[in-house]
C-alpha positions as CSV (number, residue, x, y, z in Angstrom):
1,X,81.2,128.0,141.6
2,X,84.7,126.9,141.5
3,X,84.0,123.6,142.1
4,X,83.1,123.2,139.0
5,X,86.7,122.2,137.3
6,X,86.9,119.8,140.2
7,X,83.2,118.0,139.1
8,X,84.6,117.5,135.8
9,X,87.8,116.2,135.9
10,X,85.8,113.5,138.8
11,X,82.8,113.1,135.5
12,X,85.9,112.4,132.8
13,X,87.4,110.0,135.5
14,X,84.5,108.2,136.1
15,X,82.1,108.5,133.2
16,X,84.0,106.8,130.3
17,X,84.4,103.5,132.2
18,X,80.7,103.3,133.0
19,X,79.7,104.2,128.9
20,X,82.3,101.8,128.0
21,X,81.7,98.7,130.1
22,X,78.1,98.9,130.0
23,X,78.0,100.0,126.1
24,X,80.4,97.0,124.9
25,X,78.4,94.7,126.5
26,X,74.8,96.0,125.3
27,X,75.9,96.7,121.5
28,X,77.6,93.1,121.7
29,X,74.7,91.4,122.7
30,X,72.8,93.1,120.4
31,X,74.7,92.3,117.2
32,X,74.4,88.7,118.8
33,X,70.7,88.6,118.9
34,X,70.1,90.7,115.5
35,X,72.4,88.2,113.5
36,X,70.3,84.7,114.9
37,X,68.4,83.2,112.2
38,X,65.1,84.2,113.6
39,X,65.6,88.0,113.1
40,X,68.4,88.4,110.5
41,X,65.8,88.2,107.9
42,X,64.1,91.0,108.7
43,X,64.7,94.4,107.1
44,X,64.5,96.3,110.6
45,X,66.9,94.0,112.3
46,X,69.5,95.0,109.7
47,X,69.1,99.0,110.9
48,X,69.1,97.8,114.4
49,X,72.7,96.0,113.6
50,X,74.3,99.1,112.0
51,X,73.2,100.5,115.0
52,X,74.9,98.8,117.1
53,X,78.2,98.2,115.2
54,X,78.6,102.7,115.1
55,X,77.8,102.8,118.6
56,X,80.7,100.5,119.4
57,X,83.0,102.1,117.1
58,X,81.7,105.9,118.9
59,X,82.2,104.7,122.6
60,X,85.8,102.8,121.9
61,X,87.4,105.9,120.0
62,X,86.2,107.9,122.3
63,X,85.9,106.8,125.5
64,X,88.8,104.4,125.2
65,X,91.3,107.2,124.3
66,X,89.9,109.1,127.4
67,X,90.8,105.8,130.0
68,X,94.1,105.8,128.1
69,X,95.1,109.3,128.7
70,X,93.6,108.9,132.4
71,X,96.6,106.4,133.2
72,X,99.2,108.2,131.1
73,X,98.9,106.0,128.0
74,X,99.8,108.0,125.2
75,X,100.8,107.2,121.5
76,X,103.8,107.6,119.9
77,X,105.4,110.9,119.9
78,X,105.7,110.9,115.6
79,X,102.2,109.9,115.7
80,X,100.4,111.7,117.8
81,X,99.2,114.1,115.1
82,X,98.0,110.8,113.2
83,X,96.0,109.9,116.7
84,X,94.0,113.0,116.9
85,X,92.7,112.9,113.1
86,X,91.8,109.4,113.5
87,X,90.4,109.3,116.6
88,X,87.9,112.3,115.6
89,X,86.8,110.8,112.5
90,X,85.8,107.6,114.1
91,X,84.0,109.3,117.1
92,X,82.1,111.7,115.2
93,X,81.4,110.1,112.1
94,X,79.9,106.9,113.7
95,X,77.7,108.7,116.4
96,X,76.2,110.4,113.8
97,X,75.8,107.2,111.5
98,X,74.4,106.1,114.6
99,X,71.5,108.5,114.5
100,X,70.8,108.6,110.5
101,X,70.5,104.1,110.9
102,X,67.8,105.0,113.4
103,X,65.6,107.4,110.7
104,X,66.5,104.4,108.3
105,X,64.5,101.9,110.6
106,X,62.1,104.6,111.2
107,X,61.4,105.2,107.4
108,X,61.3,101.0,107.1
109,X,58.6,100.8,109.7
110,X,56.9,103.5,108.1
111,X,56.7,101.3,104.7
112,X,56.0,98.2,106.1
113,X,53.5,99.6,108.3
114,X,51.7,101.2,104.6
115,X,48.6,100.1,103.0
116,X,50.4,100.9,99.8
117,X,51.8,98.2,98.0
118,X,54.7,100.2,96.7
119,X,55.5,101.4,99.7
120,X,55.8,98.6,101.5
121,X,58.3,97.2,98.7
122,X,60.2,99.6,100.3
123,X,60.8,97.6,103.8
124,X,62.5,94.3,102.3
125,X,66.2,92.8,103.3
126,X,68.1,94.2,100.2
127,X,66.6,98.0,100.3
128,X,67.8,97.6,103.7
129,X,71.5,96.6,103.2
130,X,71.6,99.2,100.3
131,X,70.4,101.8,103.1
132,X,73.2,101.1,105.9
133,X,75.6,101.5,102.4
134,X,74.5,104.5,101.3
135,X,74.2,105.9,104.7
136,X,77.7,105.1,105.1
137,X,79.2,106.3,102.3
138,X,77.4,109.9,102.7
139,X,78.0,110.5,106.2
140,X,81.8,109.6,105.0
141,X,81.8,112.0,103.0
142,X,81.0,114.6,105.3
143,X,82.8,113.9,107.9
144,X,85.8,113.1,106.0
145,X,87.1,117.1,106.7
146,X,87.9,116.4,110.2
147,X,91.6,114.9,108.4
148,X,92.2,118.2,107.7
149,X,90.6,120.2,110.1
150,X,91.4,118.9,113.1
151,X,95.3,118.4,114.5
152,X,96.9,117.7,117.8
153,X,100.4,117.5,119.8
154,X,102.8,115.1,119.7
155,X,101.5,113.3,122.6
156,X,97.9,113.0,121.7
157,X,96.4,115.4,124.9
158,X,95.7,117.4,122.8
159,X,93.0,117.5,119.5
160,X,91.5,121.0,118.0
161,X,90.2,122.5,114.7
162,X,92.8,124.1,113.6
163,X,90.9,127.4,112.2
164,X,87.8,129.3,112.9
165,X,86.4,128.1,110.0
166,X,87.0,124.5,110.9
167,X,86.0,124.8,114.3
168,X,82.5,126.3,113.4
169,X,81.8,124.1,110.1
170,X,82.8,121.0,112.5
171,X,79.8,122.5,114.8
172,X,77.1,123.1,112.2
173,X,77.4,119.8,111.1
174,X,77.1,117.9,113.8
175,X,74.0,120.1,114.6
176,X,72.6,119.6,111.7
177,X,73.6,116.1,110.9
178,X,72.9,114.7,114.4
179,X,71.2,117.2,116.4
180,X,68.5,118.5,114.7
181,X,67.8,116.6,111.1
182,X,67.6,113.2,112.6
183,X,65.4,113.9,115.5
184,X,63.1,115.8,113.5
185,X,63.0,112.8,110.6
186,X,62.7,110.5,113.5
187,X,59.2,112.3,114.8
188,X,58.0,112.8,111.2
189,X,58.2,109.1,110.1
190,X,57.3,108.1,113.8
191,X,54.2,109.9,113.9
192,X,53.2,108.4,110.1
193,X,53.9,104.7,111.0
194,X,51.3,105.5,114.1
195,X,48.8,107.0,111.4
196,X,49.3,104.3,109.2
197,X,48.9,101.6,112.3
198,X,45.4,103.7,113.6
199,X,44.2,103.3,109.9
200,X,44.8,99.9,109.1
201,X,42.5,97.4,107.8
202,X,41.0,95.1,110.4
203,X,41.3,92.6,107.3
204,X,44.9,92.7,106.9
205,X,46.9,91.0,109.6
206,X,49.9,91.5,111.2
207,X,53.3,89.9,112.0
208,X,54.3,89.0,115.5
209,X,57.7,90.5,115.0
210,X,57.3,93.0,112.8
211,X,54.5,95.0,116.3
212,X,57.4,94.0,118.4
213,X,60.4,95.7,116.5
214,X,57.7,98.6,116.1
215,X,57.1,98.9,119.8
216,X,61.0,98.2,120.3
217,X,62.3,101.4,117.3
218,X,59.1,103.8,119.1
219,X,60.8,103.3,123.0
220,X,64.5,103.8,121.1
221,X,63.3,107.4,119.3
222,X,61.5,108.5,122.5
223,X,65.0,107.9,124.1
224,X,67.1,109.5,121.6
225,X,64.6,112.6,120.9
226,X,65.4,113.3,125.3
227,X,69.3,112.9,125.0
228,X,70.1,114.6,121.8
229,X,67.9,117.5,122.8
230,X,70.6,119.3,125.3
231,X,73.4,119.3,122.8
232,X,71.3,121.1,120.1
233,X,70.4,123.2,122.5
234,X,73.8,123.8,124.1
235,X,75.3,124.2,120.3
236,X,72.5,126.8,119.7
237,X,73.3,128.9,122.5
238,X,77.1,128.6,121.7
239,X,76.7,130.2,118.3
240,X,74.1,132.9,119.7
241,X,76.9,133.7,122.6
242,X,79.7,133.5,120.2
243,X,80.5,137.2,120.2
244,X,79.9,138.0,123.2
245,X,83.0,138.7,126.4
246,X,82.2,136.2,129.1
247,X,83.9,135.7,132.7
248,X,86.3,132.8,133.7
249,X,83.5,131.7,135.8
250,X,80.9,131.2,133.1
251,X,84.1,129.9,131.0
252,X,83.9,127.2,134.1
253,X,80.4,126.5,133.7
254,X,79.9,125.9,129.8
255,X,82.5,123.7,129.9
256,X,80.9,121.6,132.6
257,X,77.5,122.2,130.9
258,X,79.5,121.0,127.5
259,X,80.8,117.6,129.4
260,X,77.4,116.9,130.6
261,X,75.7,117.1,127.4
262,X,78.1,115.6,125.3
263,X,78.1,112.5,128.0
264,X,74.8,112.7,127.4
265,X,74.5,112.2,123.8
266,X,77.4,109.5,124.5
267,X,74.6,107.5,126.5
268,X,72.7,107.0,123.5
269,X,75.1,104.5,122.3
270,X,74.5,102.5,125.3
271,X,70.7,102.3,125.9
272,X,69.3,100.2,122.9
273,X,69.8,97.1,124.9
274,X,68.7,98.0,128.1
275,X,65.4,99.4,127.1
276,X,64.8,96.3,124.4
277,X,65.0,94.3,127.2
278,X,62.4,96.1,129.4
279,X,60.4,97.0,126.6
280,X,60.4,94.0,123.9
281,X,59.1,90.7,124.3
282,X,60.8,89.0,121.5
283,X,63.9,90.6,122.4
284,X,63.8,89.5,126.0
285,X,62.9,85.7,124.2
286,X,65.7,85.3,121.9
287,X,68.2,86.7,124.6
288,X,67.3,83.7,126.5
289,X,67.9,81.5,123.6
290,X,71.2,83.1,123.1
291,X,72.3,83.1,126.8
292,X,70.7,79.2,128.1
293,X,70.9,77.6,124.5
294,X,67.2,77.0,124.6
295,X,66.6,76.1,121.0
296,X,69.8,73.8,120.8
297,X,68.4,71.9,124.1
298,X,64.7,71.6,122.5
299,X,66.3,70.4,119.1
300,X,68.3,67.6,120.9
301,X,65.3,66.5,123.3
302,X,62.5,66.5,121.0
303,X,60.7,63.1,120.4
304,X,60.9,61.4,117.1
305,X,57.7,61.3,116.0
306,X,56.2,58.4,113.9
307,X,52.9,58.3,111.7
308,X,51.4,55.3,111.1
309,X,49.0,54.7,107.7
310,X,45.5,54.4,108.8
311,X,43.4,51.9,106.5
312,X,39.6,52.8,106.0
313,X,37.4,50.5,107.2
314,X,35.6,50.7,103.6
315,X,38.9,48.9,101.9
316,X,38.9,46.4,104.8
317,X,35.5,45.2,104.2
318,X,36.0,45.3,100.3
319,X,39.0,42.9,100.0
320,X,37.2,40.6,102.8
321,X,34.1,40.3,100.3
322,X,36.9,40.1,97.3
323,X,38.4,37.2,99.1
324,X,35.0,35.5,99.7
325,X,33.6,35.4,95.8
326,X,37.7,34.4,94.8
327,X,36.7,31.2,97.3
């Protein structure tokens, strides 16, 4: 059992490199391929940009402040109080932004996915862009306590509420603002895009892109519903446990349990790419056209192609019998 302290000082050594490397270069490709012409338009691309811009944002402030303390980086003395109030905002408050642009793409496929014609009015470009704003702005709003709840040392090691009252609102919220309200809109408005995709007219066709974003936003929820389950669960059992006089050893193993899940809930910032590009087929085509330049090569050897007129054979007899009565 004492091993444990060992495991996770090895899992904060290693484990912000690999959320880091592979994270920057999914969420960057991502922005990439949700900003080319072909899927900007559309309302669910927008959600799935937001996306990825927080999860970039989560994984550098914290992940990035981790590496830096690993090699003994640390800010500047007079600052370091600064650091710490900063660096929790902009960890927290994106990660959970993160989560909330998800419901919004859920709630979009929801609408477009409607037989209602209101409700579908819902899933257009601008509603979209208003979404990410107000989204934004709220989650701001809430989060915005961690500049006064939260201070640390001089040197930046250290970051903590800095009462009781902090430390346990600071909990609440993120279980209910990332653990437990998001998931559960997630599976509500899930489950009513399925209905309304079992129940549609066989009439009333469908967009190409619009399936495959579907199929691409059901695979991400699935995801997120199985990494965002052990923090709720670990936060639950904190608050149950709160009260009660526990051993240095079981000290040692909720903090390694607390590592774990929080790493976990870190991974969901990584994995939108990965599984777009084993799940969706239009992803998987317009990251070829982003990585080989497919469409610029098409554009520049395509033929020119001419049309010639094509005279009936009715005029051509006409103006032959037309010439004959002139002679």
């Amino acid at each position: 059992m004492s091993n444990f302290p060992a495991i996770q000082n090895e899992l904060n050594r290693y484990m912000p490199f690999v959320l880091l490397i592979s994270g920057t270069i999914g969420n960057i490709l991502n922005c990439l391929i949700f900003s080319r012409s072909s899927l900007r338009n559309k309302s669910c691309s927008v959600y799935f940009l937001a996306n990825s811009i927080a999860n970039i944002t989560a994984l550098y402030f914290s992940c990035l402040t981790r590496i830096l303390i690993i090699f003994s980086i640390y800010p500047i003395p007079s600052q370091g109080y600064i650091y710490c109030k900063f660096r929790t905002f902009f960890t927290y408050m994106p990660l959970s932004a993160s989560s909330w642009f998800i419901v919004a793409a859920c709630v979009d496929r929801y609408a477009s996915s409607s037989t209602s014609v209101r409700i579908r009015s819902f899933s257009q470009f601008k509603v979209s862009q208003r979404t990410v704003g107000g989204i934004f702005i709220a989650l701001c709003l809430i989060w915005i306590q961690m500049f006064f709840c939260f201070n640390g040392n001089p040197e930046g090691t250290v970051c903590a509420p800095v009462s009781q009252f902090c430390n346990t609102y600071n909990n609440y919220s993120l279980l209910v603002f990332y653990s437990l309200l998001p998931p559960l809109s997630m599976l509500l408005f899930g489950w009513m895009t399925i209905r309304n995709i079992r129940h549609r007219p066989m009439n009333r066709t469908v967009n190409v892109k619009d399936r495959q974003l579907t199929l691409m936003l059901i695979v991400q929820v699935f995801l997120f519903q199985i990494l965002s389950l052990p923090i709720a669960i670990q936060r639950i059992y904190s608050y149950i446990t709160i009260d009660q006089i526990k051993s240095l050893e079981q000290k040692q193993i909720e903090n390694f349990v607390l590592e774990v899940v929080n790493y976990a809930a870190f991974t969901n910032t990584i994995t939108s790419f990965y599984m777009f590009t084993l799940t969706g087929s239009l992803f998987r085509k317009e990251l070829k056209s982003l990585l080989f330049f497919s469409n610029r090569r098409q554009a520049n050897v395509e033929p020119i192609r001419t049309t010639q007129r094509k005279i009936p054979v009715n005029t051509i007899t006409s103006r032959r019998q037309q010439a004959t009565t002139d002679i």
